[in-house]
C-alpha positions in Angstrom: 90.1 23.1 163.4 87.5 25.5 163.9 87.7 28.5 166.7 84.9 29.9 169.1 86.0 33.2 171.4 83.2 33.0 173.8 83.6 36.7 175.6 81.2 36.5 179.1 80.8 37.9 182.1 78.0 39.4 184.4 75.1 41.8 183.0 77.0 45.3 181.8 81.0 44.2 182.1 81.8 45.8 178.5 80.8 42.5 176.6 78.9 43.5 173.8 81.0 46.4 173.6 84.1 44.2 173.2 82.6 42.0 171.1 81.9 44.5 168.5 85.2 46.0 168.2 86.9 42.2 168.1 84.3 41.5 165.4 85.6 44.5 163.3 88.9 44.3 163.8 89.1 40.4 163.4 86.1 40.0 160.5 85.3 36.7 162.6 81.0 36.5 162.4 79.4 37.7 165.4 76.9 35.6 167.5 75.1 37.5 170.2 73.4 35.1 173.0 70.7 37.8 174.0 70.0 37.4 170.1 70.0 33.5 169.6 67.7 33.8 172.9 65.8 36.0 171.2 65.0 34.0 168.8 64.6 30.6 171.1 62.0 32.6 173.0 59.7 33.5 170.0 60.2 29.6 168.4 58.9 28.8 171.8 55.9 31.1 171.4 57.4 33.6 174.4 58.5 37.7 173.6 62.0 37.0 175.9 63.7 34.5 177.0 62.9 35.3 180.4 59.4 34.6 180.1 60.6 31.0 178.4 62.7 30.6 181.4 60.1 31.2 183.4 57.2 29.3 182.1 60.0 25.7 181.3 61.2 23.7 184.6 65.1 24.8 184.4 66.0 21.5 183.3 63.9 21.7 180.2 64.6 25.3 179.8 68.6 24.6 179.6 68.4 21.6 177.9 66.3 22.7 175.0 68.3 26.2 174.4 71.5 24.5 174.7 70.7 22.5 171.7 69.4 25.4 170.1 72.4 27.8 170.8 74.6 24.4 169.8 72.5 24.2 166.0 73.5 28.0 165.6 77.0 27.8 166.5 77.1 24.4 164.3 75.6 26.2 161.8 77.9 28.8 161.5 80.7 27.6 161.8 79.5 25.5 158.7 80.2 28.6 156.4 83.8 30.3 158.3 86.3 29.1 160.5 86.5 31.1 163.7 83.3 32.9 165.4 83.1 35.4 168.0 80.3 35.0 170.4 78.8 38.1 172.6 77.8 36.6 176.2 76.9 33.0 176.8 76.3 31.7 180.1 75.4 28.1 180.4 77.7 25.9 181.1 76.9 22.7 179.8 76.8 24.5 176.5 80.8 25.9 177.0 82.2 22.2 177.9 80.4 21.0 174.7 82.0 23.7 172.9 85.5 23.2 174.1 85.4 19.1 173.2 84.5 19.4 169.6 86.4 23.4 169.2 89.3 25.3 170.0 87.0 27.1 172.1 88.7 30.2 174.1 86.3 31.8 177.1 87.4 35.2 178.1 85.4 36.0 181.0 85.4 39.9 181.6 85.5 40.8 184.8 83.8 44.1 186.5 83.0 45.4 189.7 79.5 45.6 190.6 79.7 49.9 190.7 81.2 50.0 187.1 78.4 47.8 185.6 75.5 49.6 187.5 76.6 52.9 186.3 76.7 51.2 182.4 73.9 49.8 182.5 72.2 53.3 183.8 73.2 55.1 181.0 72.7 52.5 178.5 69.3 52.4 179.5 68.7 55.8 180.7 67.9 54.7 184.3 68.6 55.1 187.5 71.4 53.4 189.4 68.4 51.8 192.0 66.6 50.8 188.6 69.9 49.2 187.2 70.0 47.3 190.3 66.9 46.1 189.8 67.5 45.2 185.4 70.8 43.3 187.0 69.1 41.6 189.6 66.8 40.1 186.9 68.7 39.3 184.4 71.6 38.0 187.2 69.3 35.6 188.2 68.7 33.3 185.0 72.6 33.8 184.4 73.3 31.9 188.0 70.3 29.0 187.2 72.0 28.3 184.1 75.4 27.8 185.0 77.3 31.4 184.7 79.6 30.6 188.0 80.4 27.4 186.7 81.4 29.1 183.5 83.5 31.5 185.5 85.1 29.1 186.5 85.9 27.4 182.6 87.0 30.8 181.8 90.8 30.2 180.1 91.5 34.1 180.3 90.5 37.0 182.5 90.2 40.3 181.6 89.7 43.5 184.0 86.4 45.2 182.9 87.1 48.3 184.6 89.5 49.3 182.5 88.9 51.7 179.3 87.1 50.3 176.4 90.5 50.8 174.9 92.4 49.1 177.3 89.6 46.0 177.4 89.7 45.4 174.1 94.1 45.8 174.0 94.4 43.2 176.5 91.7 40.8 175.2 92.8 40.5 171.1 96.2 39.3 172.1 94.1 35.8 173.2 92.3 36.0 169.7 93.7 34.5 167.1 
């Protein structure tokens, strides 16, 4: 049966991070939800998916990327058996997931200082202005179902930890 490790968790916990060095120590194909909503945006005529988001009635908005993001994985996992996927946060999309895969969610779990502070110097801001990125981006996470996905989560991983240390204690659920 084919796998999906769905890594999530809020807006700078280490994700993409993790997700890269489980990509290249696992060769599983990557699949990066700010990507895949990338991509939903500009089918939809939008730059972001935030302005998609913004201009759909939430509904509409979760219903159409869910089948989109569903297509991808689908896709995918058409050509290999086991992907890795770098952030997904909608709910409905997860419980799909997990009837038709062996679907593993490892949600990564981080303090609200640490994940300021990382997304400050990934963006060369300051910690008010990485407030202010998180409080955005926070926002569509929680309309689309990220606390319910919290909840799905079959692992969870400190995210305060070293990279080193994340990524030890997360590939012993990969497999």
């Amino acid at each position: 049966m084919k796998k999906i490790f769905i890594i999530t968790g809020r807006t700078g916990a280490g994700k993409s991070t993790l997700c890269n060095q489980l990509q290249e120590y696992f060769k599983y194909p990557l699949l990066s939800f700010a990507i895949m909503g990338k991509k939903f945006a500009n089918a939809n005529g939008y730059n972001r998916i935030r302005e998609c988001y913004l201009a759909m009635e939430l509904k509409e908005f979760k219903t159409k990327i869910s089948q989109y993001i569903l297509n991808v994985i689908k896709e995918e996992l058409s050509e290999c058996d086991a992907i890795i996927m770098d952030g997904i946060y909608i709910d409905n999309v997860v419980k799909k997931l997990k009837e038709d895969y062996i679907c593993k969610l490892i949600y990564l779990k981080t303090d609200d200082d640490t994940r300021f502070k990382r997304i400050s110097d990934r963006l060369s801001i300051t910690i008010e202005q990485a407030k202010k990125e998180n409080e955005i981006k926070e926002q569509l996470k929680n309309e689309v179902g990220i606390n319910e996905l919290i909840e799905l989560a079959d692992y969870v991983i400190d995210g305060n930890q070293s990279k080193e240390e994340i990524f030890k204690n997360t590939k012993q659920f990969i497999f």
